[in-house]
N, C-alpha and C positions, 0 to 999 in steps of 0.2 A: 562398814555398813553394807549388807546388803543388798541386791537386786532391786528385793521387796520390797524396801525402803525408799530406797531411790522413787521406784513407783510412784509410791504411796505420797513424797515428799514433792515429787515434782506435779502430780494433781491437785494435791492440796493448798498449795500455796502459801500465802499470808492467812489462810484462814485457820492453822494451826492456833491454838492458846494450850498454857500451860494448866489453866483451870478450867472452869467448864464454859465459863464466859463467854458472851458474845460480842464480835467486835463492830463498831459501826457500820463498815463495809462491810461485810462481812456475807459471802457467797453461797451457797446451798451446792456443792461437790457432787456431779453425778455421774462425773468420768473416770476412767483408768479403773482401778478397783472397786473404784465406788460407784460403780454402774452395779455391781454383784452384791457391795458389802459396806454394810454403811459404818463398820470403824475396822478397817484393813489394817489400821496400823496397830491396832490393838489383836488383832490377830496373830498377825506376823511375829511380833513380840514374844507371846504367849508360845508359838510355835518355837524359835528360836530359842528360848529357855527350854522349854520340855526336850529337844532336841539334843543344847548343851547338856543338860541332865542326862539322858540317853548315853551321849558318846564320851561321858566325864564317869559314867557310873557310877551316880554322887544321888544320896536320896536325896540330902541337904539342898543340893537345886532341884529339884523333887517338890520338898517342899516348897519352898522360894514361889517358884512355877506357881503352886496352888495357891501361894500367901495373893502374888501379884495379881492371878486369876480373881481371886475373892474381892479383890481391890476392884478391880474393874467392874465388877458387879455390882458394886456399891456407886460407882463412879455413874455407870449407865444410866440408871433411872432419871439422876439430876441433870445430865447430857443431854438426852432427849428432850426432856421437858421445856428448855432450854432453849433447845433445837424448833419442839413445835411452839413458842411463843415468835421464836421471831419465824419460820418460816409458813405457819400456820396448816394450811389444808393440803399445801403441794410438800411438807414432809409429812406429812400423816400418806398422804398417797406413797412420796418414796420409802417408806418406810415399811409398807405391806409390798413392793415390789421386792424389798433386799432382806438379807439377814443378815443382823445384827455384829456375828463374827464369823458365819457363814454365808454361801449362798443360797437361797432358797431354792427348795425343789418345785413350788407350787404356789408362783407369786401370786396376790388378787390384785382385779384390775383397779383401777383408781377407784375413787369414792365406794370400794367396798368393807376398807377396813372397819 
């Protein structure tokens, strides 16, 4: 496992889930990466694959990369949703500060989203 990982794992905590669920406890992350990026480890991943692909010279993980990509895309929408039920108007704010697998060039300030 990677650096990135590590990162991403020692931020996040117990608030990892395997589905999109939220947990009782369950924290709103706005340190380490996730000051920038509100699903880093979904980044990183995607990174990591394209990368192996690259230095494997394999379209096959080419594909794979764009399969997993499109998954996550699919995954997002119900993630957030998710996210703003339980966190309500302060993830709609963090959410116009970060991007999504990037970081924003041109965050809006709170209550502009």
């Amino acid at each position: 496992m990677g650096p990135c990982f590590l990162w991403v794992f020692r931020h996040i905590g117990k608030n990892i889930t395997q589905t999109v669920a939220i947990r009782q406890q369950h924290q709103l992350v706005k340190t380490g990466p996730y000051r920038w990026i509100r699903h880093p480890l979904y980044s990183f991943g995607i990174f990591y694959f394209l990368s192996f692909s690259v230095a494997a010279a394999s379209w096959w993980m080419l594909l794979l990369a764009g399969f997993a990509l499109i998954m996550l895309l699919v995954r997002l929408p119900k993630e957030e949703e998710k996210l703003i039920e339980a966190f309500g108007q302060d993830y709609i704010d963090y959410k116009g500060q970060t991007g999504a697998f990037f970081p924003r060039l041109f965050p809006s300030k709170p209550n502009e989203s």
